[in-house]
C-alpha positions as CSV (number, residue, x, y, z in Angstrom):
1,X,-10.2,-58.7,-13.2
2,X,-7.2,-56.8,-14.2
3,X,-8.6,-53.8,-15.6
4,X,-11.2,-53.2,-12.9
5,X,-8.6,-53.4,-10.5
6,X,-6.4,-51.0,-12.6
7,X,-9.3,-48.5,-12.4
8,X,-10.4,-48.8,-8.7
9,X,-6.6,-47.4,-8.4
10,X,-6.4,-45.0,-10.8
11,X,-9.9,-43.7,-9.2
12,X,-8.3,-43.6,-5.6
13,X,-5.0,-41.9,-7.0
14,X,-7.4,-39.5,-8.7
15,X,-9.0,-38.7,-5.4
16,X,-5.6,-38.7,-3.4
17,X,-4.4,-36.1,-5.9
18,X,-8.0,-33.8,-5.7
19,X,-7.5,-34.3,-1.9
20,X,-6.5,-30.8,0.0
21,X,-3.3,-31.5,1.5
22,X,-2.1,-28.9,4.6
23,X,0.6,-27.3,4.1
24,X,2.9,-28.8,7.2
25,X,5.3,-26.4,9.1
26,X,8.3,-27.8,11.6
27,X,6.4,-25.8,14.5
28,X,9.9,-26.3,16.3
29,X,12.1,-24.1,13.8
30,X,8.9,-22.5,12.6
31,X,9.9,-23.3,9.4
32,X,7.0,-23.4,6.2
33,X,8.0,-25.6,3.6
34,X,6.7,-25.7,-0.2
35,X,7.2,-27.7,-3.3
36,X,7.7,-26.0,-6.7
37,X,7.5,-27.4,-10.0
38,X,10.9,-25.4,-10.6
39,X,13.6,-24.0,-8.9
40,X,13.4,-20.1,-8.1
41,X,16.9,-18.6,-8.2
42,X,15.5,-15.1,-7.2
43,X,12.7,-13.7,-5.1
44,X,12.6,-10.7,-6.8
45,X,9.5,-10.3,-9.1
46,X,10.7,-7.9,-11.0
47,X,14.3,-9.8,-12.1
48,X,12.4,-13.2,-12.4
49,X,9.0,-12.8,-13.3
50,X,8.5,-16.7,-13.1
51,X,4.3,-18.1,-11.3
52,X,6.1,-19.2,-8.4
53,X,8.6,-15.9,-7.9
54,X,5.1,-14.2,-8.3
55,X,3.5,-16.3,-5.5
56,X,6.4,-16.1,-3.6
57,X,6.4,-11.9,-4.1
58,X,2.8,-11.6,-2.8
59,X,4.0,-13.1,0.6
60,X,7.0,-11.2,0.8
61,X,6.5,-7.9,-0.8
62,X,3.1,-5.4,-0.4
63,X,2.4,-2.9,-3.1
64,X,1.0,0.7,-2.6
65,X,-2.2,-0.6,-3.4
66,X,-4.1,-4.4,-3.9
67,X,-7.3,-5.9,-5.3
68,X,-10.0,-6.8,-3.2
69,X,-11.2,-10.0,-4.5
70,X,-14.6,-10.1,-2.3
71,X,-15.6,-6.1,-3.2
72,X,-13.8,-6.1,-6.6
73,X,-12.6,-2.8,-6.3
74,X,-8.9,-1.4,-5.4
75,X,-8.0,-0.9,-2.0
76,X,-4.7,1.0,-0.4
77,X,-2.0,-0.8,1.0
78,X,0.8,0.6,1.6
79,X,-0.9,3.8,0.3
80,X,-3.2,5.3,3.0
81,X,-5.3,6.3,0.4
82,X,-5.1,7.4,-3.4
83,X,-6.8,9.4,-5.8
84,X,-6.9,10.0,-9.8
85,X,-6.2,13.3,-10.2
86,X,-6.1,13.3,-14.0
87,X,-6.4,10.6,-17.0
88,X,-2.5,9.5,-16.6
89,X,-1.9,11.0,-12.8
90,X,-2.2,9.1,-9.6
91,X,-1.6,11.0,-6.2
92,X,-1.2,8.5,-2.9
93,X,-0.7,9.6,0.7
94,X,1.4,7.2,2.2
95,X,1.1,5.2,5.4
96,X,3.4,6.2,8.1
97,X,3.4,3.0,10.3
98,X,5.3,1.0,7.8
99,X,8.9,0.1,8.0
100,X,11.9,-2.1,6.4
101,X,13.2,-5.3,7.9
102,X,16.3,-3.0,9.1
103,X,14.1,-1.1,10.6
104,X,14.0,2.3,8.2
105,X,11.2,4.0,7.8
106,X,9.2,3.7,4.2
107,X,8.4,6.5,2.7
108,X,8.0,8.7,-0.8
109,X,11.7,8.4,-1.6
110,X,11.3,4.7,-1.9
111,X,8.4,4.9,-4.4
112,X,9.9,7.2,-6.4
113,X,13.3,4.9,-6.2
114,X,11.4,1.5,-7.7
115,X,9.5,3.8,-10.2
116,X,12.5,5.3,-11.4
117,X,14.5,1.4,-11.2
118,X,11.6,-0.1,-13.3
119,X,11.5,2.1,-15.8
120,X,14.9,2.9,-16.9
121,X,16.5,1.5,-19.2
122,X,19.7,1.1,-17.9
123,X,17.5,-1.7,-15.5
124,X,17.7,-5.0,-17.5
125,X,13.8,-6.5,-17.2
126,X,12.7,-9.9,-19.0
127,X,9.2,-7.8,-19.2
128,X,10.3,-4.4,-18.9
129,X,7.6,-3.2,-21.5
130,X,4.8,-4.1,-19.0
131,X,5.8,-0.7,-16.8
132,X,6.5,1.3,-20.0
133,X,3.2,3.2,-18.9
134,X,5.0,5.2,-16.4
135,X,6.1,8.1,-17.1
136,X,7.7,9.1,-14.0
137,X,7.2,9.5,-10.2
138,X,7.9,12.5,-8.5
139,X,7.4,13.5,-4.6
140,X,5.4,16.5,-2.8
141,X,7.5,18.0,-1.0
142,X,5.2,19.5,1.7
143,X,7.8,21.1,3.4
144,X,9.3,23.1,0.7
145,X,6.0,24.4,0.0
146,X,5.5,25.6,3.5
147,X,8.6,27.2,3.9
148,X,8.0,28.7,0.2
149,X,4.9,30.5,1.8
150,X,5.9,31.5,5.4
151,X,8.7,33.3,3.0
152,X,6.1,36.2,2.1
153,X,4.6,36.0,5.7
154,X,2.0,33.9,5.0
155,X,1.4,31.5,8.0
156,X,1.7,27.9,6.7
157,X,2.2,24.7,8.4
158,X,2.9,20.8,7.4
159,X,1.8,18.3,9.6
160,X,3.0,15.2,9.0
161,X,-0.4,12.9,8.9
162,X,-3.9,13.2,8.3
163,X,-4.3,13.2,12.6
164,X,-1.8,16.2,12.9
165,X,-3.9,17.9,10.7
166,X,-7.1,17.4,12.4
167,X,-5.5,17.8,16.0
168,X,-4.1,21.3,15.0
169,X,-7.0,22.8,13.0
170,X,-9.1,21.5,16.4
171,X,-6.3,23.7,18.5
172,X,-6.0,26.8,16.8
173,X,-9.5,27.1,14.9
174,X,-11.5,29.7,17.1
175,X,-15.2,30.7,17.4
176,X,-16.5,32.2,14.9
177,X,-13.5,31.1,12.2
178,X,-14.3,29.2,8.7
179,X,-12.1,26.2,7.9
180,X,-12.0,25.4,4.6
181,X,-10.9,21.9,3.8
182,X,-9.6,21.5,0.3
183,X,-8.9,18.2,-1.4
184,X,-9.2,16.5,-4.4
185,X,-10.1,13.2,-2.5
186,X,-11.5,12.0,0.5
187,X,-8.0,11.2,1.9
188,X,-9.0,9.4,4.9
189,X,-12.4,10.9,5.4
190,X,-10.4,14.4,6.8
191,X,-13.5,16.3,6.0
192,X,-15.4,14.5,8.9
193,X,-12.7,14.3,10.8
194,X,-11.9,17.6,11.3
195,X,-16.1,18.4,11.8
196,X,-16.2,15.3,14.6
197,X,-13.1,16.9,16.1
198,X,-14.6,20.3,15.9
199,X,-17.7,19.2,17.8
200,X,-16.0,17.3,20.8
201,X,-13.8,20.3,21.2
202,X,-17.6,22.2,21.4
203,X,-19.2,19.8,23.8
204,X,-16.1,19.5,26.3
205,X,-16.2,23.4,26.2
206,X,-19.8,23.5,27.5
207,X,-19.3,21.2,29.9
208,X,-16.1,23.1,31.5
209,X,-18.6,25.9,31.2
């Protein structure tokens, strides 16, 4: 009788373990609580590269772009979009609704700060050789450029978003006019954008008419 006993409950500890088990949280101090197989002594995925410092990472920390797991393709994230300008260049346009726990705004400065951090040498990794693909990160200054064309006379503007543009080539185009859109990517479908714009500004004209 022994062993069949032994077996019934070694099959119901098997099923107890295969079980899934919610994750509880004190709903009072709204607190989530987890069990790891080892300490973490770091949240930072980059310093401690550990499985459960990753897991932990993905909760904490979004990246310019993820994976989407259901499409299998890359999607933006932090980037409002991206695009492959060359075989070893990426250009992103980033979101401007995102901000730091302090409250600072996120922006190009802070990629170019982590690319620059991962990649130098100085910055003591464990698996610093996974990042040794990046050559560098630098930021368009739109700005710069404007001002670097107004100098001659030319008229040149830099709106901050993708909207900004679309609201002020809708304000200032006039009839008759040919806006040329130029882009190496779709960058948040500003093509249409601009045309559906266009078109509204059209059809409210007639009716005022």
């Amino acid at each position: 009788m022994t062993p069949s006993v032994t077996s019934a409950f070694a099959l119901a500890a098997l099923a107890l373990l295969a079980a899934p088990v919610p994750v509880a949280a004190q709903k009072s101090k709204n607190t989530l609580r987890m069990a790891f197989l080892e300490a973490t002594q770091s949240t930072d995925p980059y310093m401690d590269p550990k499985p459960e410092n990753n897991f932990l990472g993905h909760g904490i920390f979004d990246t310019l772009i993820t994976y989407d797991e259901t499409d299998l393709r890359f999607m933006p994230l932090l980037a409002k979009s991206f695009t492959r300008i060359d075989d070893k260049t990426f250009e992103f346009e980033l979101r401007d609704d995102v901000k730091w726990s302090d409250g600072e705004k996120f922006d190009a400065d802070d990629v170019v700060y982590t690319m620059g951090w991962v990649t130098d040498p100085a910055t003591k990794l464990r698996f610093q050789a996974d990042w040794a693909f990046i050559a560098g990160a630098e930021k368009l200054d739109v700005d710069a450029l404007a001002t670097a064309l107004r100098a001659p006379g030319v008229a040149a503007e830099a709106p901050g978003s993708i909207d900004a543009i679309v609201e002020r080539v809708a304000e200032i185009a006039a009839s008759g006019d040919t806006v040329v859109a130029m882009s190496n990517g779709e960058f948040g479908r500003i093509h249409e954008r601009i045309l559906g714009r266009l078109a509204v500004r059209v059809m409210a004209g007639r009716r005022d008419g």
